[in-house]
Backbone bond lengths (Angstrom), bond angles and torsions (degrees), N, CA, C in turn:
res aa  C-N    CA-C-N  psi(-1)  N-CA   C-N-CA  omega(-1)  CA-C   N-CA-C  phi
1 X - - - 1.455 - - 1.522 109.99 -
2 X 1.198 114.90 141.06 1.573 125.62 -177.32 1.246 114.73 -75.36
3 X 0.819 149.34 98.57 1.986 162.88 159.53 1.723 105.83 -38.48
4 X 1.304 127.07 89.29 1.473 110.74 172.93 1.314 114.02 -147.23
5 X 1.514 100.24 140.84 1.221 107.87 -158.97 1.907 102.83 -104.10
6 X 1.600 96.73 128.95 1.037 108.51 -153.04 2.104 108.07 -83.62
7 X 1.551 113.88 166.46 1.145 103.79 164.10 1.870 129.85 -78.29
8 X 1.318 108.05 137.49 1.486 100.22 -142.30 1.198 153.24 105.72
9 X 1.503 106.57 -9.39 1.292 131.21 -169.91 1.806 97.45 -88.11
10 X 1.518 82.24 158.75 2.017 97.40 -166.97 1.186 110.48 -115.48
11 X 1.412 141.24 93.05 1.587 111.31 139.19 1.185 124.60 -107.71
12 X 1.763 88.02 -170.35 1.496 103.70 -144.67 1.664 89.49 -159.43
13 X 1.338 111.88 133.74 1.359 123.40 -173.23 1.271 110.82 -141.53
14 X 1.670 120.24 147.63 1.268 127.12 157.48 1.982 111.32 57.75
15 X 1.278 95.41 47.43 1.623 113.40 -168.75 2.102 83.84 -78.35
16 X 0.976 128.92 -31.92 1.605 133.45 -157.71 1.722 120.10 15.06
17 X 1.278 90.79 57.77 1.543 103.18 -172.73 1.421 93.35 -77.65
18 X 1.761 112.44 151.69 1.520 124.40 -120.84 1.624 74.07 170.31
19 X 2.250 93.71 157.50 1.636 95.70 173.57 1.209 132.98 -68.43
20 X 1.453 118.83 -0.67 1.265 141.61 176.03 1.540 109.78 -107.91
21 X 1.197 132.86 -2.50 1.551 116.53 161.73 1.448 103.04 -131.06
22 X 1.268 115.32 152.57 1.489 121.60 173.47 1.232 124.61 -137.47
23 X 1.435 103.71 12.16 1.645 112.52 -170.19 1.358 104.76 -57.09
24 X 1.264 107.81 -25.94 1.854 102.24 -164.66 1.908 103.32 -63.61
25 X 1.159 115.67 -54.90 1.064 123.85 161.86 1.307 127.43 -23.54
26 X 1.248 112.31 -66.20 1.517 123.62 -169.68 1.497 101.41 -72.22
27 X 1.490 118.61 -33.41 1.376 103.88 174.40 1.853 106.89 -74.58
28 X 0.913 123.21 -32.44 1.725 127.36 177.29 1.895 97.85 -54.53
29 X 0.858 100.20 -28.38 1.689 111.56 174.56 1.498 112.81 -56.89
30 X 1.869 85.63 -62.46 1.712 83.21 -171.08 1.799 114.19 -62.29
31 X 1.039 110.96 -17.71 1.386 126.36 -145.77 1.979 98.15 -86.87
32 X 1.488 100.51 -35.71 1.428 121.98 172.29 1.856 96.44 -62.65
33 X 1.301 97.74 -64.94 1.847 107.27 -178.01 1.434 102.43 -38.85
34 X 0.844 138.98 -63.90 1.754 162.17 -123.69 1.209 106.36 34.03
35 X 1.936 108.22 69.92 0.848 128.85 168.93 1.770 101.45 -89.75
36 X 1.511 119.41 -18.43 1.099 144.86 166.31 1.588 108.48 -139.84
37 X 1.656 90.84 118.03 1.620 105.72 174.99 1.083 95.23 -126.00
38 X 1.658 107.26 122.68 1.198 119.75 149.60 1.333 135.92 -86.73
39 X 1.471 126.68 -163.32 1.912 105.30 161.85 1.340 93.89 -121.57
40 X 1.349 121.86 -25.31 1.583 110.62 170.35 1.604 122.42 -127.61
41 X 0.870 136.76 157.17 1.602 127.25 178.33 1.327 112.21 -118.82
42 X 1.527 115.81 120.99 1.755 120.16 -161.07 1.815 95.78 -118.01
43 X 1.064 125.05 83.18 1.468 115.53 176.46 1.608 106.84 -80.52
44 X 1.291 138.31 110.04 0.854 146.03 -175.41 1.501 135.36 -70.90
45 X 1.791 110.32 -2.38 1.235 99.51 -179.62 1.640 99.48 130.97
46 X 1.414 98.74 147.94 2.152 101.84 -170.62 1.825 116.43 26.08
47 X 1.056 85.42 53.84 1.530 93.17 -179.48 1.641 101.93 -70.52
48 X 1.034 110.79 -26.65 1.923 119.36 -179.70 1.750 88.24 -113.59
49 X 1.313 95.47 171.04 1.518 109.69 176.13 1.368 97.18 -106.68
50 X 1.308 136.62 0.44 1.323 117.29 174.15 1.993 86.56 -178.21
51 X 1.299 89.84 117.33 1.879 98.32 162.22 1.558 107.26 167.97
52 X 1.572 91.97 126.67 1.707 112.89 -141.59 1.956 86.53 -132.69
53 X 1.335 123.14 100.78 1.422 137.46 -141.59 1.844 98.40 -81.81
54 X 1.707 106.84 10.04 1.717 105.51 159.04 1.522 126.83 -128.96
55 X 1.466 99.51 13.76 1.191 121.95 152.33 1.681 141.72 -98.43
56 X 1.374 102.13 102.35 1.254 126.54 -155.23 2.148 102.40 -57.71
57 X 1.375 94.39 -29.79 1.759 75.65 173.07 1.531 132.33 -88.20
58 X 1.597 108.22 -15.90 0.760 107.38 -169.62 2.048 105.99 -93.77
59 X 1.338 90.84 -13.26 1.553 93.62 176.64 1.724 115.46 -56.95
60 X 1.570 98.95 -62.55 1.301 110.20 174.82 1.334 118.01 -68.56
61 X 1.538 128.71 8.56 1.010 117.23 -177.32 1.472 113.22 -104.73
62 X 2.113 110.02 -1.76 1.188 122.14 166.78 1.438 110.68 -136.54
63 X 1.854 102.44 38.17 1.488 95.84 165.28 1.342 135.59 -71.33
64 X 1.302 107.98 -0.60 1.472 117.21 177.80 1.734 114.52 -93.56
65 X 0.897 109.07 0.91 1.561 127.40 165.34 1.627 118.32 -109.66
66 X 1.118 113.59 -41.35 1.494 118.54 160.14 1.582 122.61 -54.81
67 X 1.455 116.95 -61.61 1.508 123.53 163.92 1.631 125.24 -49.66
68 X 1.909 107.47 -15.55 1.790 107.22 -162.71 1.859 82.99 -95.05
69 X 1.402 123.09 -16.90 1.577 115.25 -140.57 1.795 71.84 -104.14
70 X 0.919 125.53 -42.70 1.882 127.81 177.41 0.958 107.68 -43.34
71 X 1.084 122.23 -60.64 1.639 147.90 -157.20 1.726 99.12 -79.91
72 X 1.329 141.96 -32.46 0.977 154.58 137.58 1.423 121.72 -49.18
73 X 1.250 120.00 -35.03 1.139 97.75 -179.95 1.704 119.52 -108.13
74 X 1.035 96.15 26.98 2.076 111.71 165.75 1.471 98.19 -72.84
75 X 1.642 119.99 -47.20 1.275 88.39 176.68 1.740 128.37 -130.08
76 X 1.390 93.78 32.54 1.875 113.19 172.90 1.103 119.84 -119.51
77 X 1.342 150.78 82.50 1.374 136.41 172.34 1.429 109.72 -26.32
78 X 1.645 97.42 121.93 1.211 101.82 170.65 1.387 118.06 -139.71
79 X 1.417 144.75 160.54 1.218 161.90 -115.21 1.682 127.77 -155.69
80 X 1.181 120.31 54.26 1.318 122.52 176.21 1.097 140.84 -44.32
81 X 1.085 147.95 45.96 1.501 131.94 -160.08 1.626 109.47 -86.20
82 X 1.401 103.77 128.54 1.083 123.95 -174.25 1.837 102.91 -67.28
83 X 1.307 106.37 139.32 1.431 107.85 164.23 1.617 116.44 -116.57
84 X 1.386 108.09 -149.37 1.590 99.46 -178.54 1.770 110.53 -114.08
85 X 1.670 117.30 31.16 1.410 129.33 154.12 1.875 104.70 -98.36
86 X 1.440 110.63 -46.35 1.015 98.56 -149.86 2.207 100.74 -133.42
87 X 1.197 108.25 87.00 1.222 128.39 175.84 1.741 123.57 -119.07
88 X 1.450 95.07 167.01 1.921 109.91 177.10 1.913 93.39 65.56
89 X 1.346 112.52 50.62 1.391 138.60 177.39 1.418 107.68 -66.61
90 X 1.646 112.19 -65.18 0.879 124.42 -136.10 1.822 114.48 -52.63
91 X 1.401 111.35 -26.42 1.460 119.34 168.78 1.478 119.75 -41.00
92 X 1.706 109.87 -47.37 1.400 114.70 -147.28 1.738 101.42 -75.49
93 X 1.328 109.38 -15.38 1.257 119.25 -158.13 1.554 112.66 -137.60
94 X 2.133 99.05 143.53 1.635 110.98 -141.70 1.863 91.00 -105.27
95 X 1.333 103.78 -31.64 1.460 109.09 -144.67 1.850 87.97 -120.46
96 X 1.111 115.74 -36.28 1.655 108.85 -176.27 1.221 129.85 -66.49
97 X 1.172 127.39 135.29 1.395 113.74 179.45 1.597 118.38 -91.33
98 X 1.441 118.81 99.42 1.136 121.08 151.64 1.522 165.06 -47.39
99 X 1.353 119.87 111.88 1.548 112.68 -145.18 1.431 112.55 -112.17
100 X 1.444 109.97 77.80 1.507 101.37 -173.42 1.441 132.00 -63.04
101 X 1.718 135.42 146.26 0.884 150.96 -121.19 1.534 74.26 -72.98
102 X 1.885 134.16 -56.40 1.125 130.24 -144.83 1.514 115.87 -58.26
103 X 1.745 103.72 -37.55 1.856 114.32 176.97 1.767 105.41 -85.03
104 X 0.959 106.70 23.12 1.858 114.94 161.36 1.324 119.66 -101.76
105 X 1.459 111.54 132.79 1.371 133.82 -1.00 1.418 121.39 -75.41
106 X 1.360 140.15 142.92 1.031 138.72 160.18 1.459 131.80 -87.59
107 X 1.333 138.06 164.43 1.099 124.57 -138.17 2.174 85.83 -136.42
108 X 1.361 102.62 97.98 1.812 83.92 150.04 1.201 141.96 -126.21
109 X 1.221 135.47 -145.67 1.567 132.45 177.93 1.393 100.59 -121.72
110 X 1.578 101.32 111.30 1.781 109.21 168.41 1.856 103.79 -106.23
111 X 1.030 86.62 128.71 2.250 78.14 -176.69 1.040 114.17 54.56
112 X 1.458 118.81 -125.94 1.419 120.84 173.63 1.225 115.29 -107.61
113 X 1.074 131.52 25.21 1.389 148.73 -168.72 1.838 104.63 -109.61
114 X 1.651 99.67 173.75 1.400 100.57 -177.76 1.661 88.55 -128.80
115 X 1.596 131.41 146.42 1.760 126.50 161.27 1.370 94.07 -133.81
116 X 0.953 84.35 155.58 1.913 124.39 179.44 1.471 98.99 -106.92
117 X 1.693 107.67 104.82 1.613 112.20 155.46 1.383 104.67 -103.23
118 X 1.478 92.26 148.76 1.902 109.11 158.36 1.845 103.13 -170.13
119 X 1.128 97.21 141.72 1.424 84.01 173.67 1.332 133.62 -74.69
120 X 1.811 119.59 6.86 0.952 124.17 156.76 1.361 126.73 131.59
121 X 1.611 109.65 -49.37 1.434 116.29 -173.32 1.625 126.65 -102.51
122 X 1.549 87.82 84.88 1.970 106.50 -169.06 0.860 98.69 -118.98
123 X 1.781 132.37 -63.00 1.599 133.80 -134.10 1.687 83.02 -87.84
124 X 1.035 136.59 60.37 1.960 122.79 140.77 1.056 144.34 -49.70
125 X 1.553 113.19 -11.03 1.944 108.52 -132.94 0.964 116.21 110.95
126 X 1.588 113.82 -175.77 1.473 137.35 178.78 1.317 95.83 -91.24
127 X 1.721 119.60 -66.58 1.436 137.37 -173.23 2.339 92.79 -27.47
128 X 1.286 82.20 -65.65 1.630 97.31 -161.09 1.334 120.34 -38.76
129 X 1.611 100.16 -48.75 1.144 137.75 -175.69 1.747 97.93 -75.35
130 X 1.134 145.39 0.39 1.198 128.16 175.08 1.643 98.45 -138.59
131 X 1.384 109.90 7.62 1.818 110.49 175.39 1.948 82.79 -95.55
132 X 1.403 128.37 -37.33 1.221 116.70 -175.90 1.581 118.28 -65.12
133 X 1.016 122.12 -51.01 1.906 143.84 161.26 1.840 82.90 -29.42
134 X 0.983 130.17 -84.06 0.852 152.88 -119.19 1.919 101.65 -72.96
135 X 1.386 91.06 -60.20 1.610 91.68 -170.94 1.893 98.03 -91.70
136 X 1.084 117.01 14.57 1.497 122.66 163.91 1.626 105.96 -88.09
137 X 1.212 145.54 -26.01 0.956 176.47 -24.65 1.547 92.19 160.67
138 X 1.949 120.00 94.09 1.349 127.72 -152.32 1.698 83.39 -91.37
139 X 1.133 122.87 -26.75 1.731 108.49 179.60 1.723 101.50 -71.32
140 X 1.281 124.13 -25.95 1.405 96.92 -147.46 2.018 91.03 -97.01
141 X 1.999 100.86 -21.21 1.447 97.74 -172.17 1.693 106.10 -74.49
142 X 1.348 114.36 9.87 1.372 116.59 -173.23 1.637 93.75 -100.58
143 X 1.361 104.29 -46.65 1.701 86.19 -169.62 1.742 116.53 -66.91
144 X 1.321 107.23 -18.42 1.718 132.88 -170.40 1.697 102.64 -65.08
145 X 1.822 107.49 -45.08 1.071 93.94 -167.01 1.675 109.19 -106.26
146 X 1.832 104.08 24.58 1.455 100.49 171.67 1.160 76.87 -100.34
147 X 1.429 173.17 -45.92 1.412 148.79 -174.83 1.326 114.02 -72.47
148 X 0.943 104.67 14.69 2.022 91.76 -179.48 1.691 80.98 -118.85
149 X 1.108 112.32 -33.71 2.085 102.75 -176.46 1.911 109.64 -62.92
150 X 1.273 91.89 -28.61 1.937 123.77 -175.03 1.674 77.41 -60.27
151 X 1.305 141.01 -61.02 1.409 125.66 -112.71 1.321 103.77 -134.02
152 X 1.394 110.14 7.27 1.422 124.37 -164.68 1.492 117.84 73.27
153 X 1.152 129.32 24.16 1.691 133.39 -174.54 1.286 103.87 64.67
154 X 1.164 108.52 29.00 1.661 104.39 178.15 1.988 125.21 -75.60
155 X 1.847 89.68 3.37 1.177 115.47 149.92 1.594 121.48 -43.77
156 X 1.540 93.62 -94.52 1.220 131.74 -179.93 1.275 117.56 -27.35
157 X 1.719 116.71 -54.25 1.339 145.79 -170.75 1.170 110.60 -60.96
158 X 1.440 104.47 -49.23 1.204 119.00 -164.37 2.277 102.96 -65.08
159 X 1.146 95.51 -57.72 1.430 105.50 165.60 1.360 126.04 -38.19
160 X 1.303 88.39 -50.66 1.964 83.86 -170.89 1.569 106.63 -92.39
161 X 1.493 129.14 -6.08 1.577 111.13 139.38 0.810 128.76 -70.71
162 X 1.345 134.66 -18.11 1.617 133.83 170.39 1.559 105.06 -70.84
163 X 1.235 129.06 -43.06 1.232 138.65 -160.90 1.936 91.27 -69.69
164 X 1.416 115.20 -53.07 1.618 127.16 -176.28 1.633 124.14 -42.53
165 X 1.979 83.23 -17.10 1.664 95.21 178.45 1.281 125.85 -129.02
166 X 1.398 102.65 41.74 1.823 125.05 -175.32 1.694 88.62 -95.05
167 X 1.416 114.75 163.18 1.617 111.40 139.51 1.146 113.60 -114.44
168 X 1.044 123.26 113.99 1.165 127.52 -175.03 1.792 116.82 -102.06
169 X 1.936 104.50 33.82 1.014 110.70 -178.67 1.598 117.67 -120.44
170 X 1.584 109.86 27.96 1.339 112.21 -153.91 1.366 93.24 -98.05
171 X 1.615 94.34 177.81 1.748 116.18 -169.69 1.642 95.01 -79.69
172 X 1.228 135.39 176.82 1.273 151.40 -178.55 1.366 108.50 -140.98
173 X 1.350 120.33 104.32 1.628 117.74 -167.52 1.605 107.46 -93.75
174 X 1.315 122.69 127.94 1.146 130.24 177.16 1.312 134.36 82.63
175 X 2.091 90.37 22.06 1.671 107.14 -159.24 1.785 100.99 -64.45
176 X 1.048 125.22 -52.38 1.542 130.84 -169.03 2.140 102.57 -31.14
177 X 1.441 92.61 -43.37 1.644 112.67 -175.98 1.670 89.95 -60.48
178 X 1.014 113.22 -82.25 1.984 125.68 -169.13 1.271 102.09 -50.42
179 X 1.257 136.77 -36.85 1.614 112.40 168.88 1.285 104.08 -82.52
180 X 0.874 139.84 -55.04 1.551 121.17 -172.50 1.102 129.50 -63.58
181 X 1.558 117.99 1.73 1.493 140.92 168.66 1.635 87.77 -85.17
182 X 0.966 115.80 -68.48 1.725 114.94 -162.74 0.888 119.05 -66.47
183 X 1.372 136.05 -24.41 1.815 156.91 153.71 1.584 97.19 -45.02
184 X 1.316 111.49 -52.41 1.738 113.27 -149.38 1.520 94.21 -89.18
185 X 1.502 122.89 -43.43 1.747 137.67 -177.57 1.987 100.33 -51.25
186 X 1.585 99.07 -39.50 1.623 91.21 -171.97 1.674 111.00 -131.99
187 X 1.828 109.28 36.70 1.090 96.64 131.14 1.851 92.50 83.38
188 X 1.142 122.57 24.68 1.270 103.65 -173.21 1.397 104.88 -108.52
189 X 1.122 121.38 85.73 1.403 128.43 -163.67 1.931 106.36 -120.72
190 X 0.793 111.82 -8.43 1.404 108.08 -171.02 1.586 128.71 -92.40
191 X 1.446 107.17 -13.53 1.471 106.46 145.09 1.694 125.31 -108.59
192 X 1.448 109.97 168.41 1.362 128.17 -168.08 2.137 97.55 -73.23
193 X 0.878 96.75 -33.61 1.583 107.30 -167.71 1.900 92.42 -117.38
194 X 1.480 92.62 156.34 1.428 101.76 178.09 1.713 97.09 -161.99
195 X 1.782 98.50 94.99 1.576 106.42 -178.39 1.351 122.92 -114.17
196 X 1.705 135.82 121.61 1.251 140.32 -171.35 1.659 120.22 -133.10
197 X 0.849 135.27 151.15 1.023 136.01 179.63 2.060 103.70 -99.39
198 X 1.118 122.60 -146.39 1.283 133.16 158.71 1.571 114.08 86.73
199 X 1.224 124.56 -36.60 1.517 124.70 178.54 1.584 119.45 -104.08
200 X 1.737 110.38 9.41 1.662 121.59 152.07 1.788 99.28 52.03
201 X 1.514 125.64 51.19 1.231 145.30 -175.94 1.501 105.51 -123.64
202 X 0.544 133.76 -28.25 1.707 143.70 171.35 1.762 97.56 35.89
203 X 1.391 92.15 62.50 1.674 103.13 165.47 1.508 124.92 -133.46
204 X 1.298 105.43 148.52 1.425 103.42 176.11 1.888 126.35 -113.82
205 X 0.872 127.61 151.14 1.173 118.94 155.37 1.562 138.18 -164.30
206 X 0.875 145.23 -160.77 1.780 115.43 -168.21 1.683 91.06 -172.24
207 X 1.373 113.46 171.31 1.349 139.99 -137.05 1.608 101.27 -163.09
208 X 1.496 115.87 179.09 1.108 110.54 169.62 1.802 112.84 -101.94
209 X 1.458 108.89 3.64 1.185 101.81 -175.33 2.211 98.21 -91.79
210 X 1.141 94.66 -44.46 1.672 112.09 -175.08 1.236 128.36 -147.81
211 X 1.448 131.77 177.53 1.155 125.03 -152.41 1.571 106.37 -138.63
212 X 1.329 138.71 92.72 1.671 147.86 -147.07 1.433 93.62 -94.50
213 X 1.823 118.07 120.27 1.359 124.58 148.74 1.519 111.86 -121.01
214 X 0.988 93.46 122.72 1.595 103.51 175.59 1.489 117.11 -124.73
215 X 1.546 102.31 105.32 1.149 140.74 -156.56 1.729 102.87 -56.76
216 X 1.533 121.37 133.98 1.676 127.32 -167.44 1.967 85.57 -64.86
217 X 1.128 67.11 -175.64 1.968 96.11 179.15 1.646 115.36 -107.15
218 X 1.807 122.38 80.38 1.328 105.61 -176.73 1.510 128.98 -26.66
219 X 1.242 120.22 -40.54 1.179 137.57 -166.24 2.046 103.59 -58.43
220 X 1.334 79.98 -42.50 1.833 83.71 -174.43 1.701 130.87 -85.03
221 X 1.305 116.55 -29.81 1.181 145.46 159.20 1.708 129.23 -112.99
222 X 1.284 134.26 12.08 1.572 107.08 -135.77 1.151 154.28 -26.60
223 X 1.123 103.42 91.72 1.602 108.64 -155.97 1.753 87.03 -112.86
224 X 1.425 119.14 172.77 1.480 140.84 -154.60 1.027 110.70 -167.41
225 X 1.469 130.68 155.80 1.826 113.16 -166.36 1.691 82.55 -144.66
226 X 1.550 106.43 141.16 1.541 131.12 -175.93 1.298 92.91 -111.97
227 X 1.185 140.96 136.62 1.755 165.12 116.37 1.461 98.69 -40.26
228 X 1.860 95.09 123.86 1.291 112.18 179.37 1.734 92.64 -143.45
229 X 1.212 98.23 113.98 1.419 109.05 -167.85 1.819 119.98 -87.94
230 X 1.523 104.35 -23.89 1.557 125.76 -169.33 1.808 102.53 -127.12
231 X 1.759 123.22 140.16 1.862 105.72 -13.84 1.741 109.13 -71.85
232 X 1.584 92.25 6.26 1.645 78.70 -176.65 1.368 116.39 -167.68
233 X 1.326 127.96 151.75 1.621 124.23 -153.12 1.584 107.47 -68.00
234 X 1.534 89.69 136.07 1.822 87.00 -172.26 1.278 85.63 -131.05
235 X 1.420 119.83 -178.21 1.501 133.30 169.28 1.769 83.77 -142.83
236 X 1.680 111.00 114.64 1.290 116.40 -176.24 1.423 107.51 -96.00
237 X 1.290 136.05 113.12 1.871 129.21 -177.84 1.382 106.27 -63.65
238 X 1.084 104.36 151.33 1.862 111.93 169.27 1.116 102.90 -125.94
239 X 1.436 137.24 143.07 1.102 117.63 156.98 1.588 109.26 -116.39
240 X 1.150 112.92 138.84 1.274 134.82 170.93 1.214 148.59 -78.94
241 X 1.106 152.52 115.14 1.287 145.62 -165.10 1.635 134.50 -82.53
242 X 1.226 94.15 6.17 1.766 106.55 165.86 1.277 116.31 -18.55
């Protein structure tokens, strides 16, 4: 099947909605309204700051965002890609298409062009690469969340206040250098575009081999990116008022 990303299409990355933010929501709102219509919906990754799809507290603790994005997507193609807040999805959801970390990056057809989505956070290492295996790991998030049900989720809790006091809005010094180290280290040469969310830099820049967008951080600005396909591929920012 052909992968293509249409004109009009929306993403939206690194929203890390948490009990203290809800923008992600309220924009899933507008999107229900078609106060914003898109033609496709590209969520790019940590859309929650913490929700792990075999853990029973944190599910219900954003089932009201889980059920609006379902319910949405009967009639929007839409696009999940799992990041490294919010994975082992694929249960919660009937109608979304889910993109696990392992089939990342994926490869589609925008115009006449080819892009590479993923939300970003794979190429680590070995170490990295087997701490990810690892806490994806449906036996071990089952035994995790019969001790966090044991303990009052005092798991869970414990996490997502620690997580409440990251910033996860800082500059990245010498990023242009580190992606193009990590682009060139793993070989990602085979599309024209190469788009991720995950490091909340909302920069672009390009080469003669490809062309790097790395999608802002809802959480930090709300900003949202529109596909403008004619005379020529844009990623248009919105910013939002969440």
């Amino acid at each position: 099947m052909c992968l293509r990303v249409k004109e009009g299409a929306l993403f939206i990355s690194d929203a890390h909605d948490s009990d203290k933010r809800d923008g992600f929501y309220r924009f899933l709102l507008k999107i229900k309204e078609k106060e914003i219509n898109p033609t496709q919906l590209f969520l790019m990754g940590d859309m929650f700051d913490l929700l792990v799809g075999e853990v029973q507290y944190l599910v219900k603790t954003h089932a009201k965002e889980i059920d609006l994005l379902d319910e949405i997507a009967k009639n929007l193609e839409v696009y999940y890609f799992e990041g490294n807040h919010d994975f082992v999805l694929k249960r919660l959801f009937q109608n979304v298409k889910v993109i696990d970390i392992s089939m990342q990056p994926i490869l589609f057809d925008i115009a006449d062009k080819k892009i590479l989505l993923s939300h970003g956070d794979k190429y680590g290492g070995a170490l990295h690469a087997f701490f990810t295996k690892l806490i994806r790991s449906v036996f071990l998030l089952k035994i995790l969340n019969l001790i966090d049900k044991m303990g009052d989720f005092f798991i869970s809790k414990k996490i997502k206040s620690d997580l409440l006091k990251k910033n996860i809005c800082s500059k990245i010094e010498n990023f242009k250098e580190l992606i193009e180290l990590k682009i060139s280290k793993n070989h990602l040469f085979e599309a024209d575009i190469i788009a991720e969310g995950h490091y909340h830099q909302n920069r672009n820049f390009e080469n003669k081999k490809y062309k790097y967008i790395n999608f802002s951080s809802f959480a930090c600005n709300q900003s949202y990116f529109i596909v403008q396909l004619s005379p020529e591929i844009k990623f248009l920012e919105i910013k939002g008022d969440a």
